[in-house]
TORNUNU-619986 format. One line per 3 residues: number of its first residue (from 1); for each residue x negated, z negated, y of C-alpha. Coordinates in steps of 0.2 Angstrom, whole numbers. Example, Ala and Ser with C-alpha at 12.3 -4.5 7.8 and 13.67 -1.06 7.14 Angstrom:
BEGIN
1	-62/-39/-22; -68/-36/-5
END
This chain:
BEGIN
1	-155/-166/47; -158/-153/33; -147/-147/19
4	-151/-141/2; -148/-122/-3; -131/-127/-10
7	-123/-136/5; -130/-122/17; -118/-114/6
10	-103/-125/3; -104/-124/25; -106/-105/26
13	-95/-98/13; -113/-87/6; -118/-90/-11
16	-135/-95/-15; -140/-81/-21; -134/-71/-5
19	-143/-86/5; -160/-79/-4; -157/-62/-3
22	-155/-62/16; -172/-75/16; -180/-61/6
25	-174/-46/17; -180/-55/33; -161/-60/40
28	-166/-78/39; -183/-85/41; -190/-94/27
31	-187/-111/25; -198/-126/23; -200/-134/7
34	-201/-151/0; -215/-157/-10; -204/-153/-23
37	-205/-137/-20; -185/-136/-14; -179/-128/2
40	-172/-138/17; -163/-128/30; -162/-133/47
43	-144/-133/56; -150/-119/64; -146/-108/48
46	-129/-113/47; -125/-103/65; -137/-89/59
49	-127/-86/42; -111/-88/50; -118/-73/62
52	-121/-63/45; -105/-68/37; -96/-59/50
55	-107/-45/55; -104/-42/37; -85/-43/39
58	-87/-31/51; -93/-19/36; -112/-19/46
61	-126/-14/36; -140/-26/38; -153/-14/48
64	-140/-17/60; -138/-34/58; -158/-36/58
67	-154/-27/77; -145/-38/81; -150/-54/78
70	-167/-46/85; -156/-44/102; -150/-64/98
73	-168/-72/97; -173/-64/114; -157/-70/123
76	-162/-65/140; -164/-45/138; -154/-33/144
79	-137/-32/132; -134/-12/133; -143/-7/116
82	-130/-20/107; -117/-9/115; -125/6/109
85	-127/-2/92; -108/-6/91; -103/11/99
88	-111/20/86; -104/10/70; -89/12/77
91	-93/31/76; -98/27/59; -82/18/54
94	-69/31/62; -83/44/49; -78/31/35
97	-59/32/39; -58/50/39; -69/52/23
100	-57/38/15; -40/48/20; -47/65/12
103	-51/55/-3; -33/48/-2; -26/64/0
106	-37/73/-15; -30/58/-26; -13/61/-21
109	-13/79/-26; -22/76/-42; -7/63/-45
112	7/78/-42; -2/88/-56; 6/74/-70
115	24/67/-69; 21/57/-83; 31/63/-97
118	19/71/-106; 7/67/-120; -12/61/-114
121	-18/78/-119; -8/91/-109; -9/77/-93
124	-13/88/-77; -21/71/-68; -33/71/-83
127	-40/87/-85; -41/90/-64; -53/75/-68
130	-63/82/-81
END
């Protein structure tokens, strides 16, 4: 059975246009075509996509996601650089967190600079901004 771009869609929660973007960076292979010119996706796609989707949820970037579903298409190699991938986007992540909490910080102090009963051009939050 084959599906249109659209119900590969409505199946995997991806857009079309995400759909062709991920064809076009590699993620998925392409297609085949009807005379018409129109892709037809195999079932296959579906589980591949879904893969993506959550990688994706996972805040991965899609080197990594190439890597990984390199590791997925040779199913009987060793697992330990998947663990090595995972281990250093968690590193990447806990960097994230900590860079998101100083921002979060340096927003909070900026906010103390204005208790909003002034007039827009003596507010402390706007001219720490400018």
């Amino acid at each position: 059975m084959f599906l249109k771009i659209g119900e590969l869609s409505e199946k995997t929660s991806c857009s079309v246009l995400t759909i062709r973007f991920y064809e076009k960076e590699g993620l998925i292979p392409q297609p085949e075509r009807t005379e018409g010119n129109y892709r037809m996706y195999s079932e296959a796609y579906i589980d591949r996509l879904k893969f993506i989707v959550n990688c994706r949820s996972l805040n991965m970037n899609l080197n990594e996601i190439k890597r990984l579903l390199s590791y997925k298409d040779l199913p009987t190699q060793n697992c330990s650089e998947v663990n090595e991938l995972i281990d250093a986007h968690i590193v990447d992540v806990q960097e994230s967190i900590k860079n998101q909490q100083k921002l979060i910080e340096q927003l909070l102090d900026i906010r103390k600079t204005c208790d909003g009963s002034c007039t827009v051009d003596r507010c402390g939050v706007l001219k720490n901004l400018a």
